[in-house]
N, C-alpha and C positions, 0 to 999 in steps of 0.2 A: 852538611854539604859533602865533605868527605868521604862518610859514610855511603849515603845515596850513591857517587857519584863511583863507588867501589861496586857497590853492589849491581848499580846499573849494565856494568861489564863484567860480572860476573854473571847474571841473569843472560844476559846476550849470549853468551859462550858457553850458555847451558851449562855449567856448573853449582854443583848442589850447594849449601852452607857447609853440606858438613863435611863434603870432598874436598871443596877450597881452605876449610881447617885442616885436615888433613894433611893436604898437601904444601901447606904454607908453616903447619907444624902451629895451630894457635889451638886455645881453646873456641870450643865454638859457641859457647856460652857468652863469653867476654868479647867474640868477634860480634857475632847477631846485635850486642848491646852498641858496638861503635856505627853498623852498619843502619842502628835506629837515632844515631846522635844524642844516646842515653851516657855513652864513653868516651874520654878524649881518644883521640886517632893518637897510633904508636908515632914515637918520634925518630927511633933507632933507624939509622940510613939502612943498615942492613937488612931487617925486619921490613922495611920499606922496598927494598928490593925484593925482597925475597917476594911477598905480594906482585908487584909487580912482574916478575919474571909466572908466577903462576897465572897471570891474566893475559899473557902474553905482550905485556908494553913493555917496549922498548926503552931502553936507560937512557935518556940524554932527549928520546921525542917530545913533543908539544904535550902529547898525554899524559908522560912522568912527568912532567913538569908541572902540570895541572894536579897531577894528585896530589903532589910536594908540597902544592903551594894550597890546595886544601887544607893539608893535613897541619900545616904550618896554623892555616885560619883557624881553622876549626877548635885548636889547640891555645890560640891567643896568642902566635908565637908572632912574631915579626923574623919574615927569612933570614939564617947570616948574608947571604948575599947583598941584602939593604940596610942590614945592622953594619955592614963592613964601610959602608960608602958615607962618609961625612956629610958629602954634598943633599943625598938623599935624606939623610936621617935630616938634616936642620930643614927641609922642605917637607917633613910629615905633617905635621900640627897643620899648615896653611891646607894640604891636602886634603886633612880630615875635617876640619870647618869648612873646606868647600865644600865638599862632599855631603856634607851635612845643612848644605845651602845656606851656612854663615856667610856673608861675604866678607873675600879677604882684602886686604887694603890692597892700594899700587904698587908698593915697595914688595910687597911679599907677588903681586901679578906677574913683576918685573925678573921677581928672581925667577918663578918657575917660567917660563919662558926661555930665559936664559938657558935655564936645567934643558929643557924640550929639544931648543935649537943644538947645545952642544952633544945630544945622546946623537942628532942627522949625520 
């Protein structure tokens, strides 16, 4: 997803593989492999910026955001921002059996509702 989802904006902005290694300072070898979902996506903020700034997204937009949170998937990673949050992390498990169209009991329907109402 990462991958693609890098490449897609890159391909748009008319940028080659081997200019955006260039310019991003990677191997292009090691990038082409992240951009096929054959490599995990870097994790380094920096290195993530730096990407970034070469594709022209914006630090803090819905875009960088979306790559982050890619690059986070893609990686296996669970964001710090919801590793940080108690409330969040004890409502995963019920999320991912939903998600997975287990059905969750009431007690656990009750809580994330709860969670929904207080993010309003």
């Amino acid at each position: 997803m990462y991958g693609e989802f890098v490449k897609e904006i890159r391909m748009k902005k008319e940028i080659s593989l081997r200019e955006f290694c260039k310019q991003a300072e990677m191997d292009a070898s090691n990038w082409s492999k992240i951009e096929r979902g054959l490599l995990a996506p870097l994790q380094d903020e920096d290195k993530l910026k730096n990407i970034a700034r070469v594709l022209g997204i914006k630090i803090g937009s819905d875009t960088w955001k979306e790559m982050r949170d890619l690059a986070n998937i893609d990686a296996g990673i669970i964001p710090d921002d919801i590793r940080s949050d108690a409330e969040i992390l004890k409502a995963l498990p019920m999320f991912f059996r939903t998600i997975r169209s287990d059905k969750p009991t009431a007690e656990e329907l009750d809580k994330l509702i709860d969670m929904i109402k207080k993010e309003d």
